[in-house]
HTML snippet that shows the backbone in 3Dmol.js (N, CA, C, O; Angstrom):
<script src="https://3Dmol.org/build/3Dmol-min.js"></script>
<div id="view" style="width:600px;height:400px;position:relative"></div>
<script>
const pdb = `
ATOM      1  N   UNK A   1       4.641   0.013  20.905  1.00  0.00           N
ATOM      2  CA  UNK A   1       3.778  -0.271  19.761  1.00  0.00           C
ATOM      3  C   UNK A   1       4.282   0.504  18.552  1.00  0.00           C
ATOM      4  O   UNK A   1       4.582   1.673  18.797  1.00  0.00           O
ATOM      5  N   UNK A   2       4.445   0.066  17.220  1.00  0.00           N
ATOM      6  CA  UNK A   2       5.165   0.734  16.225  1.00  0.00           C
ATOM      7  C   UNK A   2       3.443   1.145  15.635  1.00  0.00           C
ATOM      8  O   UNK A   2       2.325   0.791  16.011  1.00  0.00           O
ATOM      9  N   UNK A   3       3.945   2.058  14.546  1.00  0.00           N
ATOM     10  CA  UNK A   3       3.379   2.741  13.816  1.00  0.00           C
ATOM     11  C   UNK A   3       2.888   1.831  12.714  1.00  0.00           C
ATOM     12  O   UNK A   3       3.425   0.725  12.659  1.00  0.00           O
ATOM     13  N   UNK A   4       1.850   2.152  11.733  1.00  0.00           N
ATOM     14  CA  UNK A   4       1.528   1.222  10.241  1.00  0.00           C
ATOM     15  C   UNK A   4       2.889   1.268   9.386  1.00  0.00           C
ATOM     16  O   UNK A   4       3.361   0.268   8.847  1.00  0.00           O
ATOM     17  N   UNK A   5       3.370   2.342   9.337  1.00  0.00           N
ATOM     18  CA  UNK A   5       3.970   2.668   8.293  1.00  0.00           C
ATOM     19  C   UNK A   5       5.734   2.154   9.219  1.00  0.00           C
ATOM     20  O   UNK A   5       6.640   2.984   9.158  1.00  0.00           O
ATOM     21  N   UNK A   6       5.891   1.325   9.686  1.00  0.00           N
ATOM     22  CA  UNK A   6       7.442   1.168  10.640  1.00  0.00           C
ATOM     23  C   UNK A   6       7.215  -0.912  10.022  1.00  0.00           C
ATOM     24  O   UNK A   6       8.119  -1.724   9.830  1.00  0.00           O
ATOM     25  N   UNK A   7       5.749  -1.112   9.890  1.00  0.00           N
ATOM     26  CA  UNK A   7       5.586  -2.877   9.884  1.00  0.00           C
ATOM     27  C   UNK A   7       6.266  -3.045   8.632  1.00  0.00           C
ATOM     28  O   UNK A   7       6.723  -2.027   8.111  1.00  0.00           O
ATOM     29  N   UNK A   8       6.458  -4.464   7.893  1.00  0.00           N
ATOM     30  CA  UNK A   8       7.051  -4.755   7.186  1.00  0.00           C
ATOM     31  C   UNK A   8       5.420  -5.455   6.983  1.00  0.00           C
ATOM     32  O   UNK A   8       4.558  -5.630   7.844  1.00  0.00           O
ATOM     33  N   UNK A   9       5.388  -5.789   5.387  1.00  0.00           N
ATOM     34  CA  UNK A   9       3.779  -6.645   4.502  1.00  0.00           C
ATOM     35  C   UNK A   9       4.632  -8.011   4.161  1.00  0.00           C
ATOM     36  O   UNK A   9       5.668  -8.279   3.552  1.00  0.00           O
ATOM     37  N   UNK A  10       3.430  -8.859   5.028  1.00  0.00           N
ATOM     38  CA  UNK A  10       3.836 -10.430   5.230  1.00  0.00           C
ATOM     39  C   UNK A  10       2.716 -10.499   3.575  1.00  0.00           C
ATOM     40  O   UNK A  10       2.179  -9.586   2.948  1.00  0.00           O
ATOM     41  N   UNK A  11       2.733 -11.589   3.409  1.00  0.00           N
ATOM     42  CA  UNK A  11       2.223 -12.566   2.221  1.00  0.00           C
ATOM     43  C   UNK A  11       0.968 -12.472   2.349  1.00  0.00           C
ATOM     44  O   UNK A  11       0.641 -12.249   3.515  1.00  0.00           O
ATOM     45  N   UNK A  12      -0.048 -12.567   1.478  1.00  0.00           N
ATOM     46  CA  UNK A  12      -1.239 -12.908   1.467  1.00  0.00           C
ATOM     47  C   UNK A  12      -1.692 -13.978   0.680  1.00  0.00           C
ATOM     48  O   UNK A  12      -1.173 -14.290  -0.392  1.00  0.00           O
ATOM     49  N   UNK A  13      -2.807 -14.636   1.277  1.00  0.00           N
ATOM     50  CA  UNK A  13      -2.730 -15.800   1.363  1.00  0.00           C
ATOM     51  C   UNK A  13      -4.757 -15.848   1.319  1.00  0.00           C
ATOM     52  O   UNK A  13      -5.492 -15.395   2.197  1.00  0.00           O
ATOM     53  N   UNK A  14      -5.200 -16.555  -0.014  1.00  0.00           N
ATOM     54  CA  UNK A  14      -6.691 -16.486   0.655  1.00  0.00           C
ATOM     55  C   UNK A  14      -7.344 -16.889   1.765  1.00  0.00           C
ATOM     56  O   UNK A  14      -6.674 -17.614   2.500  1.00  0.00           O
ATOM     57  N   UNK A  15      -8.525 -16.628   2.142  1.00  0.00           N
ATOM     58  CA  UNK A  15      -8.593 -16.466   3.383  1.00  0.00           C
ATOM     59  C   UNK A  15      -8.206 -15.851   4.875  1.00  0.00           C
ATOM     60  O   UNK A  15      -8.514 -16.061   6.048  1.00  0.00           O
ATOM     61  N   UNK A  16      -7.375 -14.999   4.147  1.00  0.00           N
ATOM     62  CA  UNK A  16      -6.654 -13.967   4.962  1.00  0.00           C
ATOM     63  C   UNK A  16      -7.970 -13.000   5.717  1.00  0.00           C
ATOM     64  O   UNK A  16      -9.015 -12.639   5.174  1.00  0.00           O
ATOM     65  N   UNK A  17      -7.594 -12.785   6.878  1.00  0.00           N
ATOM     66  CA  UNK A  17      -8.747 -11.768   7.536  1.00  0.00           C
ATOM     67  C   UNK A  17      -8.664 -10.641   6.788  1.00  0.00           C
ATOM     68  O   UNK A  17      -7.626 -10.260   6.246  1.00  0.00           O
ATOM     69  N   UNK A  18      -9.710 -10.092   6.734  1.00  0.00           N
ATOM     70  CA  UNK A  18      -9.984  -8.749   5.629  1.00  0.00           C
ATOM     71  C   UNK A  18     -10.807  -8.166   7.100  1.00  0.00           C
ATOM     72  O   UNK A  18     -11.325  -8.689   8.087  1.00  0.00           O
ATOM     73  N   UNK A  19     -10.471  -6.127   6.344  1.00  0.00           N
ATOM     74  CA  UNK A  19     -10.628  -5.303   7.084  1.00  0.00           C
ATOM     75  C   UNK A  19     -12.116  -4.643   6.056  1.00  0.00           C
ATOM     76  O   UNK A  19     -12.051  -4.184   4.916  1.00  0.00           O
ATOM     77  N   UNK A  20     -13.833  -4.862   7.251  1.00  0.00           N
ATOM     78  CA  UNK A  20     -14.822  -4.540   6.274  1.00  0.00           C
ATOM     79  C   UNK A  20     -14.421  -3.325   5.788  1.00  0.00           C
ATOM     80  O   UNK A  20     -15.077  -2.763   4.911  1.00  0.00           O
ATOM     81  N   UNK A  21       4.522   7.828  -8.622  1.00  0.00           N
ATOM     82  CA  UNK A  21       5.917   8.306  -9.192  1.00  0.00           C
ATOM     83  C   UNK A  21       6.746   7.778  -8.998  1.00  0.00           C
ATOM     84  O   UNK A  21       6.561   6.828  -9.759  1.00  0.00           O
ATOM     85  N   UNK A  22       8.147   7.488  -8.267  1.00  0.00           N
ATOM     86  CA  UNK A  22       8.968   6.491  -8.786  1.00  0.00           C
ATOM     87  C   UNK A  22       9.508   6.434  -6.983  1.00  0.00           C
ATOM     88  O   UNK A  22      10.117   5.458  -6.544  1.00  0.00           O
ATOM     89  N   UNK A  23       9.192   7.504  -6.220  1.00  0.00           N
ATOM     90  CA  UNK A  23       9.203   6.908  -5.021  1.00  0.00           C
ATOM     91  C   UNK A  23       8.030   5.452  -4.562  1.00  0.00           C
ATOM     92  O   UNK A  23       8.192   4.498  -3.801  1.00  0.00           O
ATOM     93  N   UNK A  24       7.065   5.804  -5.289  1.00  0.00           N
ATOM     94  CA  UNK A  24       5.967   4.932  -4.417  1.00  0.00           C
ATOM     95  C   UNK A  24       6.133   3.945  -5.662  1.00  0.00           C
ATOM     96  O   UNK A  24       5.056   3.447  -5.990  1.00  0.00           O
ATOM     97  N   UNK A  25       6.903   3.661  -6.205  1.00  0.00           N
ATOM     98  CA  UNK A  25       7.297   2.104  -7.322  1.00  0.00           C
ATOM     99  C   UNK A  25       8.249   1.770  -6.609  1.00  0.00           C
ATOM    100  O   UNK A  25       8.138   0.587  -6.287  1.00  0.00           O
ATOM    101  N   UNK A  26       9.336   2.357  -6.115  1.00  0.00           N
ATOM    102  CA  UNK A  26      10.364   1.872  -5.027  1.00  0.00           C
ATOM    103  C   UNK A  26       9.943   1.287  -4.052  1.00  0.00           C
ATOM    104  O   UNK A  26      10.293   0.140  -3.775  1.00  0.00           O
ATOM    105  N   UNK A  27       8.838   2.204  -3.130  1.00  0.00           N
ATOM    106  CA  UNK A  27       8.161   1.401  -1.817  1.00  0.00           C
ATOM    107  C   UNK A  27       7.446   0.016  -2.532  1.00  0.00           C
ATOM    108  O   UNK A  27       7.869  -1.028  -2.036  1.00  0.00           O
ATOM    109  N   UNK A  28       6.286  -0.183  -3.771  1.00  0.00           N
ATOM    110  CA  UNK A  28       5.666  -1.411  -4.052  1.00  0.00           C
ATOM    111  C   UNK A  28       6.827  -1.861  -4.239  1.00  0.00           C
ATOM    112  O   UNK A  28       6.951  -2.822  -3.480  1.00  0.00           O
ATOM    113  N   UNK A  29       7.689  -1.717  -4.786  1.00  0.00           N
ATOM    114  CA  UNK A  29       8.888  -3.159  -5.616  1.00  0.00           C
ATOM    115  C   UNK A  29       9.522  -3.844  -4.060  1.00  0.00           C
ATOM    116  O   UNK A  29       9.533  -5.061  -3.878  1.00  0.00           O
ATOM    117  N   UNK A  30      10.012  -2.880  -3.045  1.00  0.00           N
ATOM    118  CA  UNK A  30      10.490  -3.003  -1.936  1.00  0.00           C
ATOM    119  C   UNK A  30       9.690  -3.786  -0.601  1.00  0.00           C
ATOM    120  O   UNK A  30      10.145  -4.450   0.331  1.00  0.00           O
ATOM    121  N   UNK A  31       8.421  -3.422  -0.934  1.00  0.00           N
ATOM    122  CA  UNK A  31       7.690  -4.074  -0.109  1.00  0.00           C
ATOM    123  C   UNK A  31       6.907  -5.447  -0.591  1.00  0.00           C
ATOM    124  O   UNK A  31       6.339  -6.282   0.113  1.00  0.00           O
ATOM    125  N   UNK A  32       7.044  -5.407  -1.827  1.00  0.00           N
ATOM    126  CA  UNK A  32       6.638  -6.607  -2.519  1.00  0.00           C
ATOM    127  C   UNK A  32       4.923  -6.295  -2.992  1.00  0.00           C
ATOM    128  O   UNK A  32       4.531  -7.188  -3.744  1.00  0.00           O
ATOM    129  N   UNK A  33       3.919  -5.292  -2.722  1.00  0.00           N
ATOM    130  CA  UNK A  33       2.698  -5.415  -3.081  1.00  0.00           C
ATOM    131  C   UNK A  33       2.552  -3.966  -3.283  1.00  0.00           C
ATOM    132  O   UNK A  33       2.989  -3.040  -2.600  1.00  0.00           O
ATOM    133  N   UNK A  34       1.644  -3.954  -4.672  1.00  0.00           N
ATOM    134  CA  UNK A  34       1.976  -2.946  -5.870  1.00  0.00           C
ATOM    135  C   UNK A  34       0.182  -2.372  -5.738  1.00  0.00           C
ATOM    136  O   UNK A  34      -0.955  -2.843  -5.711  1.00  0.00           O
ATOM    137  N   UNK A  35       0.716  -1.391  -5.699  1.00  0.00           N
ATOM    138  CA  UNK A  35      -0.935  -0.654  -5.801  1.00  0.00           C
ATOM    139  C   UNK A  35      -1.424  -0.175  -7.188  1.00  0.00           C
ATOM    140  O   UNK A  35      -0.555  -0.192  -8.060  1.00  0.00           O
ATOM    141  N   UNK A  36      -2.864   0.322  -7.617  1.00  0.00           N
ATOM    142  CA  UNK A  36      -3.190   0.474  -8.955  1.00  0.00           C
ATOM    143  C   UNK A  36      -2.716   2.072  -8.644  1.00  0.00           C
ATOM    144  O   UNK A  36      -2.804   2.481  -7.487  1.00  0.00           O
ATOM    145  N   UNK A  37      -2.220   2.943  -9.696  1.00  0.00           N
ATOM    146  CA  UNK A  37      -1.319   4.576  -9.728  1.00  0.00           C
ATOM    147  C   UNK A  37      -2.754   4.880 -10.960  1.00  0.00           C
ATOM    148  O   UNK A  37      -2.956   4.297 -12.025  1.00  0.00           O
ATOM    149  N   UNK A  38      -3.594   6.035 -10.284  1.00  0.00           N
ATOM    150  CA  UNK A  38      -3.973   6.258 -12.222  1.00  0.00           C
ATOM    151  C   UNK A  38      -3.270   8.165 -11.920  1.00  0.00           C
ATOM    152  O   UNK A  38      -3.198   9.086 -11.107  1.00  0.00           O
ATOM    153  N   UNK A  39      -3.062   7.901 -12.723  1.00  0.00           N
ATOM    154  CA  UNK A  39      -2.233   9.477 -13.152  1.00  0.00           C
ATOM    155  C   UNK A  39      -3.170  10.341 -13.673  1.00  0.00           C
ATOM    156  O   UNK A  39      -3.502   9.783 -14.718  1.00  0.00           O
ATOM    157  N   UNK A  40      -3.915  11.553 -13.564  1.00  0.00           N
ATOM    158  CA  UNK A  40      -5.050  12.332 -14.117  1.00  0.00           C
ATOM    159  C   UNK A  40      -4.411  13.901 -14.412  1.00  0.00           C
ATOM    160  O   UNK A  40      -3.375  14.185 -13.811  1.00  0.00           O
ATOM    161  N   UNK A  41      -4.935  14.778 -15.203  1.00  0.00           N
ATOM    162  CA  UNK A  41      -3.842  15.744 -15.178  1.00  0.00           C
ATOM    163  C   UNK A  41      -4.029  16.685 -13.608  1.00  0.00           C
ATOM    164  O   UNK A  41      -5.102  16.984 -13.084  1.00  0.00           O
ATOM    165  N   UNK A  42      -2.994  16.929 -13.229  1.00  0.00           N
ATOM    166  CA  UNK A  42      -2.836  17.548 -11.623  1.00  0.00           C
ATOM    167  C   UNK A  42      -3.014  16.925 -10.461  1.00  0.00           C
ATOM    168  O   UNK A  42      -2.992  17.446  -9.347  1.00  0.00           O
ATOM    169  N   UNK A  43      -3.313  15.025 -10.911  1.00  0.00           N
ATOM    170  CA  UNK A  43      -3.313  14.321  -9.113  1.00  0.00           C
ATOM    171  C   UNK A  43      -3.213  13.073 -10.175  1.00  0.00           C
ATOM    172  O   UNK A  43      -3.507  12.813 -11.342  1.00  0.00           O
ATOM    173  N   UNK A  44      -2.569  12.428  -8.947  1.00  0.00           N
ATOM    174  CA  UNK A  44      -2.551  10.772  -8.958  1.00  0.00           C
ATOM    175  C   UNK A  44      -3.182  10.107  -7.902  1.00  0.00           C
ATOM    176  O   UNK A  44      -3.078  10.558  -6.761  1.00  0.00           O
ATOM    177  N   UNK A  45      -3.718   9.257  -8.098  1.00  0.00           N
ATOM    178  CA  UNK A  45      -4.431   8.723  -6.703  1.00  0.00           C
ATOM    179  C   UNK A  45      -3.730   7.257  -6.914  1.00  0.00           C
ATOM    180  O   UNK A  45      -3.461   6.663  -7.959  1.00  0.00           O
ATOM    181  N   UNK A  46      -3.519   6.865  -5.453  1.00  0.00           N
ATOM    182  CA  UNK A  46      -2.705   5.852  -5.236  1.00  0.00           C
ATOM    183  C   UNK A  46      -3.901   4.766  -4.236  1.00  0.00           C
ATOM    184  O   UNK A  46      -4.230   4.940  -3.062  1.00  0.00           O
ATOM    185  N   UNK A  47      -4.365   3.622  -5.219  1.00  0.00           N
ATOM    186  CA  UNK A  47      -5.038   2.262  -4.308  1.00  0.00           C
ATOM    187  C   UNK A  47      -4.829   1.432  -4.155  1.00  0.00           C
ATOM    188  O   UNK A  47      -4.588   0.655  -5.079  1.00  0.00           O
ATOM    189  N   UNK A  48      -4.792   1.078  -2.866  1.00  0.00           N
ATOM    190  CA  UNK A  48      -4.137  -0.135  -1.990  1.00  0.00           C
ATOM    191  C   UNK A  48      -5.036  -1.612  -1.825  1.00  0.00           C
ATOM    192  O   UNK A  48      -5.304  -1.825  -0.642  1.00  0.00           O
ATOM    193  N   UNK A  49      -5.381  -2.318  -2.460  1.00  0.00           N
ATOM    194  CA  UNK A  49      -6.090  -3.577  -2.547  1.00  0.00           C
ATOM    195  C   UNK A  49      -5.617  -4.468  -2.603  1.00  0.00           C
ATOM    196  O   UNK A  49      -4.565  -4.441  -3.242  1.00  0.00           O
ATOM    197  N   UNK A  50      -6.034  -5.800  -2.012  1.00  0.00           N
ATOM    198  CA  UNK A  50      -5.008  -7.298  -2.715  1.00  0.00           C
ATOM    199  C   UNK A  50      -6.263  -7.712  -3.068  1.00  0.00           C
ATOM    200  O   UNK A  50      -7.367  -7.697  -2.523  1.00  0.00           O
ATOM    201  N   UNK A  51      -5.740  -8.158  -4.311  1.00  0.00           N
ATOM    202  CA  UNK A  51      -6.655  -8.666  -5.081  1.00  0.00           C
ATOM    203  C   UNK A  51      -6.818 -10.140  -4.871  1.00  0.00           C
ATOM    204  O   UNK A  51      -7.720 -10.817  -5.367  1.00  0.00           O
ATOM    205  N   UNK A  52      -5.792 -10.605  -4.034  1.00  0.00           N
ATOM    206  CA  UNK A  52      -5.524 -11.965  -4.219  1.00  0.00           C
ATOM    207  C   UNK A  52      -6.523 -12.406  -2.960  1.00  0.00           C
ATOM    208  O   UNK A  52      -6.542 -13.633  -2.864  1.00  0.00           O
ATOM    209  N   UNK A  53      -7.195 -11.870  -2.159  1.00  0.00           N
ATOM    210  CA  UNK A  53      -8.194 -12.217  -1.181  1.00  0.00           C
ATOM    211  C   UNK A  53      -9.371 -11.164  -1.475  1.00  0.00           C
ATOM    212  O   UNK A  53     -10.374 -11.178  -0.761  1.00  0.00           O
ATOM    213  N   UNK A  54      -9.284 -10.556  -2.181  1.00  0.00           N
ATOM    214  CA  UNK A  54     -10.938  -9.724  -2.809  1.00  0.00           C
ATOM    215  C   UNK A  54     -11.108  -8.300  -1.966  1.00  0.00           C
ATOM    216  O   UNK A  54     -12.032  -7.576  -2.335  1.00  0.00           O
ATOM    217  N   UNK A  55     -10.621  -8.033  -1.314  1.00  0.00           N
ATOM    218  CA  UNK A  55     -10.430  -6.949  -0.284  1.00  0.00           C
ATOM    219  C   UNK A  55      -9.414  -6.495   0.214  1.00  0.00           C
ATOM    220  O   UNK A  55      -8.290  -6.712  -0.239  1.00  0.00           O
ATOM    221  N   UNK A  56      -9.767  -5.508   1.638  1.00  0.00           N
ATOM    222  CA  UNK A  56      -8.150  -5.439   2.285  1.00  0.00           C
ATOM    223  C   UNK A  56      -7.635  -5.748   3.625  1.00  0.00           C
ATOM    224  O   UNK A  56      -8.076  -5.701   4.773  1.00  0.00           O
ATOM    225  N   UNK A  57      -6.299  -6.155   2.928  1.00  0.00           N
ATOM    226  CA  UNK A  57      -5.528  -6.251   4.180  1.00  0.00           C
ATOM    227  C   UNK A  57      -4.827  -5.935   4.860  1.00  0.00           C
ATOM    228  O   UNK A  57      -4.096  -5.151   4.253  1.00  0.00           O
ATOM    229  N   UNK A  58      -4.415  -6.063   6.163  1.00  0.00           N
ATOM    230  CA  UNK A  58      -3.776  -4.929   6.956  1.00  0.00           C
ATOM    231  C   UNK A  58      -2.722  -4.365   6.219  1.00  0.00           C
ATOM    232  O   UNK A  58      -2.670  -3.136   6.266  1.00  0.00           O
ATOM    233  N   UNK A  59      -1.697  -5.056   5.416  1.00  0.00           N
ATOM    234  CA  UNK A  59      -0.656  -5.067   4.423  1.00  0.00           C
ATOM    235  C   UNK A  59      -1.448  -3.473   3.538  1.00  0.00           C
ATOM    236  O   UNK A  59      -0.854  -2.403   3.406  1.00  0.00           O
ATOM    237  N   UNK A  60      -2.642  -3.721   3.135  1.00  0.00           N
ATOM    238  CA  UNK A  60      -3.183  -2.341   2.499  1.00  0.00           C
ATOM    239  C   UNK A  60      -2.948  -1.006   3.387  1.00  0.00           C
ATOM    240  O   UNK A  60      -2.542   0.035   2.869  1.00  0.00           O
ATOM    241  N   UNK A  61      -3.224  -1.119   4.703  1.00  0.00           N
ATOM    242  CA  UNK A  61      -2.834  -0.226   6.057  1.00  0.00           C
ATOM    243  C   UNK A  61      -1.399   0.392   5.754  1.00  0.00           C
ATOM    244  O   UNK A  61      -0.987   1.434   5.243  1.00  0.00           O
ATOM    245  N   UNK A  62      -0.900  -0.622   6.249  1.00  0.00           N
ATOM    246  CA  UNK A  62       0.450  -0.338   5.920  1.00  0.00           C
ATOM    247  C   UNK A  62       1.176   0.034   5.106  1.00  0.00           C
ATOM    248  O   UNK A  62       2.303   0.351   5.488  1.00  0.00           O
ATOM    249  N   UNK A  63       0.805   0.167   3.481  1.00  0.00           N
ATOM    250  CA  UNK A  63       1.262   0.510   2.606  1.00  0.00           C
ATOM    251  C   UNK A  63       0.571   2.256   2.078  1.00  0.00           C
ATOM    252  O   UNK A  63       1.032   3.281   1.575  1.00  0.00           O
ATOM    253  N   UNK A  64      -0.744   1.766   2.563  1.00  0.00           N
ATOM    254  CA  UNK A  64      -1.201   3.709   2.768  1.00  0.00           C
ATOM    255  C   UNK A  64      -0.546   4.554   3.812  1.00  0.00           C
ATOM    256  O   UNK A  64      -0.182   5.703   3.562  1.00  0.00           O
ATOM    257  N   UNK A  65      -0.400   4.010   4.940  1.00  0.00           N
ATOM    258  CA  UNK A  65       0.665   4.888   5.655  1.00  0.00           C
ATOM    259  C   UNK A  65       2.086   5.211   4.981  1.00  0.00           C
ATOM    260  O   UNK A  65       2.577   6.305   4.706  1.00  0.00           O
ATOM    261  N   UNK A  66       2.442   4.299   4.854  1.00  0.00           N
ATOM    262  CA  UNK A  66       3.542   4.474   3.711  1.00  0.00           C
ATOM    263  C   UNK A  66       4.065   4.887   3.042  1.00  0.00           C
ATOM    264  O   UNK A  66       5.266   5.122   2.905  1.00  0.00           O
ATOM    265  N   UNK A  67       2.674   5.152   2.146  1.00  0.00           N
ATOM    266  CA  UNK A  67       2.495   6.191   0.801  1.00  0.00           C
ATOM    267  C   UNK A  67       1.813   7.534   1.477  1.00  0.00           C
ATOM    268  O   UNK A  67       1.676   8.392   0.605  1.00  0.00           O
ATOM    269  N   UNK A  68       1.431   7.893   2.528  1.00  0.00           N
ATOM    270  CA  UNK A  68       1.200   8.951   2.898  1.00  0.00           C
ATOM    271  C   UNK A  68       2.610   9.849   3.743  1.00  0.00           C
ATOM    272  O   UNK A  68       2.642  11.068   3.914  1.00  0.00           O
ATOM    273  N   UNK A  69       3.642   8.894   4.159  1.00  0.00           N
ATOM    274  CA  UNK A  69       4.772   9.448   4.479  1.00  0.00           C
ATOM    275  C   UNK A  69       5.571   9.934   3.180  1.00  0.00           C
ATOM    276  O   UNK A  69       6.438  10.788   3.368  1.00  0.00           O
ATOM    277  N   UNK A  70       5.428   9.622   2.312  1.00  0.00           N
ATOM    278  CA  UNK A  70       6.294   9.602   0.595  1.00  0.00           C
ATOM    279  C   UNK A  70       5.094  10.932  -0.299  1.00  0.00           C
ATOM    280  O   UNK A  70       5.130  11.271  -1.482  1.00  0.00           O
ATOM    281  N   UNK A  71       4.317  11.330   0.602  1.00  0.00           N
ATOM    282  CA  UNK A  71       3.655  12.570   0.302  1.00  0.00           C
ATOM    283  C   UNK A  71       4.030  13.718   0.607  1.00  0.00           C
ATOM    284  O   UNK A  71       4.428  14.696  -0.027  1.00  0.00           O
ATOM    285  N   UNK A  72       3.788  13.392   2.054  1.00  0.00           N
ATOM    286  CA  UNK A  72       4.236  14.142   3.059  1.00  0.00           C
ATOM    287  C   UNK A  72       5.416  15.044   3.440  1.00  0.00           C
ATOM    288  O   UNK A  72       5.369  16.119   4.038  1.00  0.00           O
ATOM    289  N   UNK A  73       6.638  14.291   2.902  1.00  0.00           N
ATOM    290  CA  UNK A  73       7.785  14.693   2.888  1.00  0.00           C
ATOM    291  C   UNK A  73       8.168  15.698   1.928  1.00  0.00           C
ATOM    292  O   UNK A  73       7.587  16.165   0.948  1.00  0.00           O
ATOM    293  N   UNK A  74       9.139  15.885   2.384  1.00  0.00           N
ATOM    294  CA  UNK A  74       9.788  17.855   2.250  1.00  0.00           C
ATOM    295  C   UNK A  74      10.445  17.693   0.897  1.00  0.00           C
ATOM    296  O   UNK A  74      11.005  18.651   0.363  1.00  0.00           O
TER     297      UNK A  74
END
`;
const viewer = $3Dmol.createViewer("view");
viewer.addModel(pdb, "pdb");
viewer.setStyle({}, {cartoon: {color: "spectrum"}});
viewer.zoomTo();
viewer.render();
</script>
C-alpha cells in the first residue's frame, strides 16, 4: 500500500466523490492542481480545495501530504 504523498492527482471531474514558496508552485505546476498560498507576516498557510466539485478530493489528500513533506524537509 503506498503512502498519500507517493499517488500521482488524476482529474477532477464534477460529481467526483468528495471527502465530508516556490517549492510548493513546483509541486502545484507538477501535479497539475494549485492550492490558494496566503502569505501573512511569519506563516503561510497552504489550502487544498477543488473548486471544480465544491469540496475535497482525495487529490486534496494527496497534495497536503505532499506539501507537508516540502515542510518537513531539512
Amino acid at each position: 500500500m503506498t503512502t498519500l504523498s507517493e499517488e500521482r492527482c488524476e482529474a477532477c471531474r464534477s460529481g467526483a466523490p468528495r471527502v465530508s514558496d516556490e517549492e510548493m508552485g513546483m509541486l502545484a505546476e507538477r501535479e497539475g492542481h494549485h492550492p490558494a498560498i496566503l502569505t501573512e507576516w511569519g506563516k503561510t498557510t497552504v489550502t487544498w480545495w477543488s473548486h471544480k466539485i465544491g469540496g475535497l478530493h482525495r487529490n486534496d489528500f494527496i497534495m497536503a501530504a505532499k506539501s507537508d513533506q516540502i515542510y518537513r524537509a531539512p
